[in-house]
C-alpha positions as CSV (number, residue, x, y, z in Angstrom):
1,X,0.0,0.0,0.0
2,X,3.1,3.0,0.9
3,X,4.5,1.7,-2.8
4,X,1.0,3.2,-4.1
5,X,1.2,6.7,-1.8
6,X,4.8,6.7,-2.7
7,X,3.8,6.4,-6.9
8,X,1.2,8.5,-6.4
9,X,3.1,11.3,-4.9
10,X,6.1,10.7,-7.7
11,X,3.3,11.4,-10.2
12,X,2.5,14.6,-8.5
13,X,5.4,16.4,-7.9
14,X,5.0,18.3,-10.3
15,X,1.1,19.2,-10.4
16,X,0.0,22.9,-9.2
17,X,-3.4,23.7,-7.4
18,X,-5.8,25.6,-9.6
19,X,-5.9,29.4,-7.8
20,X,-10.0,28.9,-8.2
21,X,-11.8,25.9,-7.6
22,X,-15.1,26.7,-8.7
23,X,-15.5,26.2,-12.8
24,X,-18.6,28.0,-14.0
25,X,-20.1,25.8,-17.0
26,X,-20.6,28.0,-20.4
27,X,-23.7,28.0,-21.0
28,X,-24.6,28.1,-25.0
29,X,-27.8,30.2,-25.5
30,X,-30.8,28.3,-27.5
31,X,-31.5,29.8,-31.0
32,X,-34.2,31.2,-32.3
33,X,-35.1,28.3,-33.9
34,X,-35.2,25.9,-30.7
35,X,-36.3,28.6,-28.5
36,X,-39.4,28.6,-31.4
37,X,-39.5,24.8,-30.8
38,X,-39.5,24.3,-26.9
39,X,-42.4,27.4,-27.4
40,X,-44.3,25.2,-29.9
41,X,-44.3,22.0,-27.3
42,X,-45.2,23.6,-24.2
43,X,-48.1,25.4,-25.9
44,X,-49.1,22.0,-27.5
45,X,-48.7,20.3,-23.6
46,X,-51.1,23.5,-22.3
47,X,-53.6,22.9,-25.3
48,X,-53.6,19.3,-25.2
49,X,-56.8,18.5,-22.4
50,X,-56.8,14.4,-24.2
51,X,-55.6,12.4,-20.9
52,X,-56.2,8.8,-23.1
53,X,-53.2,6.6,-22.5
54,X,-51.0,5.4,-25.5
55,X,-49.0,3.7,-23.4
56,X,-49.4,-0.6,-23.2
57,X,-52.8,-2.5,-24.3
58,X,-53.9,-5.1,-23.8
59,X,-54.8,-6.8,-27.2
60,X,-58.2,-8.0,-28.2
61,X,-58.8,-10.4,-31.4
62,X,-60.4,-8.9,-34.5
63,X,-63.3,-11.0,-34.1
64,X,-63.5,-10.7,-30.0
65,X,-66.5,-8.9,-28.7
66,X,-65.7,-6.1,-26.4
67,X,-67.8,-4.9,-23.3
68,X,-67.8,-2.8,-20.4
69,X,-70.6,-1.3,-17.8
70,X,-69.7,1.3,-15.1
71,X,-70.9,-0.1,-11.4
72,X,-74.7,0.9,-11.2
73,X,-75.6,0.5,-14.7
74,X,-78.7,-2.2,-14.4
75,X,-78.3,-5.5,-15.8
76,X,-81.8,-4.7,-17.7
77,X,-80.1,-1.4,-19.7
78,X,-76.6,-2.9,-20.3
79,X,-78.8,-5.8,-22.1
80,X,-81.1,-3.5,-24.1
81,X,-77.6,-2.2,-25.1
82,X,-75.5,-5.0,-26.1
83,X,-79.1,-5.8,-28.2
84,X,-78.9,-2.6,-30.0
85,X,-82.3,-1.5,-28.0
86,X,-81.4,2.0,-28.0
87,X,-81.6,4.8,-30.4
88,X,-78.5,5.8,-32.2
89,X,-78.3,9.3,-31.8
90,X,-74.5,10.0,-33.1
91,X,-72.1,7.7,-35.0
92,X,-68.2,8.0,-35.5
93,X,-66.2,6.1,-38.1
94,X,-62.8,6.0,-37.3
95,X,-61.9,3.7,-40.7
96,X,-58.3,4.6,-41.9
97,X,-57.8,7.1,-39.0
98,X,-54.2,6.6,-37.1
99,X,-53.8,5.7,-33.6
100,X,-52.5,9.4,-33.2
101,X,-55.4,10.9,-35.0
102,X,-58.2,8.5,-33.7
103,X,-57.2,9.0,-30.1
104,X,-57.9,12.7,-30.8
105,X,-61.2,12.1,-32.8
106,X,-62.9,9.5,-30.4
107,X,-62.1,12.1,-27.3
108,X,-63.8,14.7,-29.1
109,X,-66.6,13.0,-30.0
110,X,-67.6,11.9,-26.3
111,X,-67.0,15.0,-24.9
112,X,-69.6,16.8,-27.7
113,X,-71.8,14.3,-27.5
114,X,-72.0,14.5,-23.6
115,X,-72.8,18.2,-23.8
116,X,-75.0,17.9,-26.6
117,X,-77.0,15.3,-24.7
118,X,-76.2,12.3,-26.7
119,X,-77.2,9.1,-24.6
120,X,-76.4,6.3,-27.5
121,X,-74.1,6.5,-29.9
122,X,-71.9,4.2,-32.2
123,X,-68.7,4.1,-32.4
124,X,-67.3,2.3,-35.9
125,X,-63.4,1.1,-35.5
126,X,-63.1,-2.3,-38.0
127,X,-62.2,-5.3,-36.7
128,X,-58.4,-4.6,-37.8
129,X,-57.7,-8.3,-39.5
130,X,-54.6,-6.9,-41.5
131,X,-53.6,-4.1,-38.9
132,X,-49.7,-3.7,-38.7
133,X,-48.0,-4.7,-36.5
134,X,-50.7,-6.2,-34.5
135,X,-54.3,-7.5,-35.1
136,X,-57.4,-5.4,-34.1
137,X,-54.5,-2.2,-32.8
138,X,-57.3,0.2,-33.1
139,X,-60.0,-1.8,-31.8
140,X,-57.7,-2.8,-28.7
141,X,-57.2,1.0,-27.8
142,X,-60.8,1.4,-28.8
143,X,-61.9,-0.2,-25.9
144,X,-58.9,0.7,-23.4
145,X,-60.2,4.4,-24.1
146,X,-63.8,3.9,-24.0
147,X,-62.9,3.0,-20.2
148,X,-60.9,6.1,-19.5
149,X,-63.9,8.5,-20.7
150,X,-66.1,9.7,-17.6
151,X,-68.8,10.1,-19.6
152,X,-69.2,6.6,-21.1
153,X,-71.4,4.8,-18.9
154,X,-70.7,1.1,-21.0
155,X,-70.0,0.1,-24.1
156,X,-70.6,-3.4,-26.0
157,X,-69.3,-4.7,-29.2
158,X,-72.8,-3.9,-31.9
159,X,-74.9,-6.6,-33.6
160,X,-73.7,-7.6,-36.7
161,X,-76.4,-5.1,-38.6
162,X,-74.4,-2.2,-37.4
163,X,-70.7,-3.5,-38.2
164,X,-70.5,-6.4,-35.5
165,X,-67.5,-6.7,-33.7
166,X,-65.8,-4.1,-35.6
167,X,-68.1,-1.5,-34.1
168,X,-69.1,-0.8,-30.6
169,X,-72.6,0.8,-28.7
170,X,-71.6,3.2,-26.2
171,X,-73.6,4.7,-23.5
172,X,-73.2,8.5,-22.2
173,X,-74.1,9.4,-19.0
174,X,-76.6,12.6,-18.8
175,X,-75.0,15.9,-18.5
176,X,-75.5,18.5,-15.9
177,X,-79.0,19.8,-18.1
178,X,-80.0,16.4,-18.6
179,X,-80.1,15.3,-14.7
180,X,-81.6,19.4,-13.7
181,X,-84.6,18.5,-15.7
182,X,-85.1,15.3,-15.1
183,X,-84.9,17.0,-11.4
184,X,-87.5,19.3,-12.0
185,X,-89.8,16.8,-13.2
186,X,-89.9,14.0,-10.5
187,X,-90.2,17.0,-8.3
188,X,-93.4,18.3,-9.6
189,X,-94.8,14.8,-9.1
């Protein structure tokens, strides 16, 4: 171990202390262009009010029937919907969309719907049988988004009239209107 202290201090005989031993890093100013940039992304992050997850799914097969009900949605209604019971009041067809651009679409879609007072709507995805790289890709986030909207009550693969398993029924809770008036009339009972 002293042949070590005794090398070390050979190698720094001749070695002088820096006079300061604080180094300030250079900082290099952003351009214009990337302070343009980091401006642009932020902005997008501020805008950007679509929390649904691109992050893992779980995959579903093309031909797999998809379903979902929120606790206290009666057994009765979730029937009448998996049956196609219920009125179709909006439809979106997200054929040929990208996973990017159909994320976007399906989130604005619910959220008009809900404050237009849609209560049933359709939902048309494809069943995805030659989707790259994996089978049924955008019916699998489909469904995994379906979940994360508070305004969809359930949601059940459609009857083979209205695109089968390559479309789904979804329910929409009422909005604020919708539950004030229906209020206003059980109180007047």
């Amino acid at each position: 171990m002293r042949d070590d202290v005794d090398e070390f201090l050979r190698e720094m005989a001749g070695v002088k202390p820096l006079a300061n031993d604080v180094i300030e890093p250079k900082k290099a100013k952003p351009s214009a262009a990337q302070l343009a940039r980091r401006e642009a992304a932020e902005k997008n992050l501020e805008d950007d009010i679509n929390y649904l997850s691109m992050e893992f799914v779980d995959f579903v097969a093309p031909e797999q029937e998809v379903e979902f009900r929120r606790d206290g949605v009666q057994h009765g209604v979730f029937k009448r919907l998996k049956q196609g019971q219920y009125t179709l009041e909006a439809t979106l067809d997200l054929h040929h969309h990208s996973l990017r651009r159909a994320r976007e679409a399906l989130f604005d879609f619910i959220q008009l719907c809900h404050r237009r007072g849609v209560r049933s709507a359709i939902v048309v995805h494809g069943m995805g049988r030659h989707s790259k790289p994996h089978p049924a890709l955008l019916k699998s986030y489909v469904a995994k988004w379906l979940k994360q909207l508070d305004p969809v009550m359930a949601y059940h693969s459609a009857q083979r009239h209205h695109g089968g398993a390559g479309s789904v029924y979804v329910m929409l809770r009422k909005n604020a209107e919708q539950k004030h008036e229906n209020r206003e009339r059980h109180q007047k009972r």
